[in-house]
C-alpha positions as CSV (number, residue, x, y, z in Angstrom):
1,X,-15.1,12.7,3.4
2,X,-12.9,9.9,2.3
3,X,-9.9,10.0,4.1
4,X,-6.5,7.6,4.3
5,X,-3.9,7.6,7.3
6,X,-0.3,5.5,7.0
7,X,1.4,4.9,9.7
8,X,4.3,2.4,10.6
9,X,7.2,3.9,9.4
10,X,10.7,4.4,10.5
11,X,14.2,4.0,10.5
12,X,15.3,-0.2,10.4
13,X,18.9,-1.7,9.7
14,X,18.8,-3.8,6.5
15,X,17.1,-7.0,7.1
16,X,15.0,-6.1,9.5
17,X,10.9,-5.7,9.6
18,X,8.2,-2.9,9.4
19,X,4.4,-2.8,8.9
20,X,2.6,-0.1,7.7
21,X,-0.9,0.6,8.3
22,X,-3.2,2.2,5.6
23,X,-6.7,3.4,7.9
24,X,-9.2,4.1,5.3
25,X,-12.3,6.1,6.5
26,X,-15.2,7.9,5.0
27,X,-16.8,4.8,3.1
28,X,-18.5,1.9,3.6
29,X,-18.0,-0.4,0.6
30,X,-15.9,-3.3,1.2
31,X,-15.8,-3.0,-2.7
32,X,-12.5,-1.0,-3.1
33,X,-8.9,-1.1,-4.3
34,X,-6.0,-0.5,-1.9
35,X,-2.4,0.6,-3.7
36,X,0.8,0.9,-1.9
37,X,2.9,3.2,-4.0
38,X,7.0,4.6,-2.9
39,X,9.2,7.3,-3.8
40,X,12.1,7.5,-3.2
41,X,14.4,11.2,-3.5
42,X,14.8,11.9,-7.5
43,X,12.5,9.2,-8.4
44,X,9.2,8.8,-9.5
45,X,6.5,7.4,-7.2
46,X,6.1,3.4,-8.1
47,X,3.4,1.0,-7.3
48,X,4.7,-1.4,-4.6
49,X,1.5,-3.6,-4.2
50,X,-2.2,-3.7,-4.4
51,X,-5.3,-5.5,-2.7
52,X,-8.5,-5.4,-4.4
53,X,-11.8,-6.3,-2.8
54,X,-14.8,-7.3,-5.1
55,X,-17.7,-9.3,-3.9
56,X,-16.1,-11.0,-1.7
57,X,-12.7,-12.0,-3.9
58,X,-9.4,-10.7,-3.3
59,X,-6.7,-10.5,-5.1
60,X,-3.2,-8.7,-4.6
61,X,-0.3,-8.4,-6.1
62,X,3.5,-7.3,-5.6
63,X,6.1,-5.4,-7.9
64,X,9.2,-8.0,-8.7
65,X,11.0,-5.6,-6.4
66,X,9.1,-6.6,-3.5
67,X,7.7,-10.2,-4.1
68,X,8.5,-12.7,-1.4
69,X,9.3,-9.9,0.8
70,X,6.2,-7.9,1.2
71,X,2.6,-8.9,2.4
72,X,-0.6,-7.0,1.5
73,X,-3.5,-8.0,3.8
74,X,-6.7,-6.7,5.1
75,X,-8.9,-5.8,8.5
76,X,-12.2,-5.0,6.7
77,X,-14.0,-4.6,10.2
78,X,-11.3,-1.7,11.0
79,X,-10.9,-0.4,7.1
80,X,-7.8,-1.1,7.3
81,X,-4.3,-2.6,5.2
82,X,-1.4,-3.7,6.3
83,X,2.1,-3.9,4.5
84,X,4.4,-6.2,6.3
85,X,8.1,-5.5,4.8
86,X,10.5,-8.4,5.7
87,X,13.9,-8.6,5.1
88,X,14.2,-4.9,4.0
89,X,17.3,-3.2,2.3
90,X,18.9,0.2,1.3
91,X,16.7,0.5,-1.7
92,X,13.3,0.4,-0.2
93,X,14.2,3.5,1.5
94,X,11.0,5.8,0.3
95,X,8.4,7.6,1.4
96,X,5.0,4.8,1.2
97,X,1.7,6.2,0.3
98,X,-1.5,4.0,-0.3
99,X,-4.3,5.4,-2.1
100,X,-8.1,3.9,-2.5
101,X,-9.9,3.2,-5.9
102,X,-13.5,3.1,-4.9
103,X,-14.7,3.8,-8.4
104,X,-13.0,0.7,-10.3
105,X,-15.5,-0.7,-12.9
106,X,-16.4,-4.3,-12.0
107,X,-14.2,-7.0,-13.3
108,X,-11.4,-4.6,-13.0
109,X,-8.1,-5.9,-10.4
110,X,-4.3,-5.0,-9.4
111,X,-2.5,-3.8,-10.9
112,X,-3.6,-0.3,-11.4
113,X,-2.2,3.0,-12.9
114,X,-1.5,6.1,-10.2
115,X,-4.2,7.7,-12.4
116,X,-6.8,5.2,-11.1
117,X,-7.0,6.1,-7.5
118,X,-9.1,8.1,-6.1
119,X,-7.8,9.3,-2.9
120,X,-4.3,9.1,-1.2
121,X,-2.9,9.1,2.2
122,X,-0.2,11.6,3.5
123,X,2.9,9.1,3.6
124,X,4.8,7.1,5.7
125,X,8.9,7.2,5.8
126,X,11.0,4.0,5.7
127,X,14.0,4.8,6.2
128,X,16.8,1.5,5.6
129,X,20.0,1.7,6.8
130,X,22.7,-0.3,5.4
C-alpha cells in the first residue's frame, strides 16, 4: 500500500525557516513525481513545487510565489522529499500536502495538474506569524 507521511510543520515568525518532510513508502521505483501542493482557509489547494525522478534526471520546479525561497530535494535511499521554506511570510500560512505520481507516461515532468497524482499525504500546518 502506497502511503505518504508530511511532517515538519509549525508555527514560525515571518522570516524564519521550516522543512517539511514528505516519507513515501509502499514502492520501489525511483521513477516517480513528488508535488507539494497548499491551501490555505477559503482557498483552493495550489501546487507549490514538484521533483520528478526519471531515469536518473531530475527536474523541479517552484510556483513564482515560492521561487528563490523554497528548495525541493530528495533522499531516494529513505523515499524521502524535503521542502526547505526560507524567509517565510504571512501568506504561506497553509496546510502542505505532497502527493506521488507513479504512473506519469515517460517524457512527462513538473509541473503537473492535482488530477495527476496518484496518492496524497495527510498534511502538514505552517502556520506564519507576522
Amino acid at each position: 500500500e502506497v502511503q505518504l507521511v508530511e511532517s515538519g510543520g509549525g508555527l514560525v515568525q515571518a522570516g524564519g525557516s521550516l522543512r517539511l518532510s514528505c516519507a513515501a513508502s509502499g514502492f520501489k521505483t525511483n521513477d516517480y513525481t513528488i508535488g507539494w501542493f497548499r491551501q490555505a482557509p477559503g482557498k483552493e489547494r495550489e501546487g507549490v513545487s514538484c521533483f520528478h525522478s526519471e531515469d536518473g534526471t531530475i527536474t523541479t520546479y517552484y510556483a513564482d510565489s515560492v521561487k528563490g525561497r523554497f528548495t525541493i530535494s530528495s533522499d531516494n535511499a529513505k523515499k524521502t522529499v524535503y521542502l526547505q521554506m526560507n524567509s517565510l511570510k504571512p501568506e504561506d500560512t497553509a496546510v502542505y500536502y505532497c502527493a506521488v505520481d507513479l504512473y506519469y507516461v515517460y517524457g512527462s515532468t513538473c509541473p503537473k495538474a492535482r488530477s495527476e497524482y496518484d496518492y496524497w499525504g495527510q498534511g502538514t500546518q505552517v502556520t506564519v506569524s507576522s
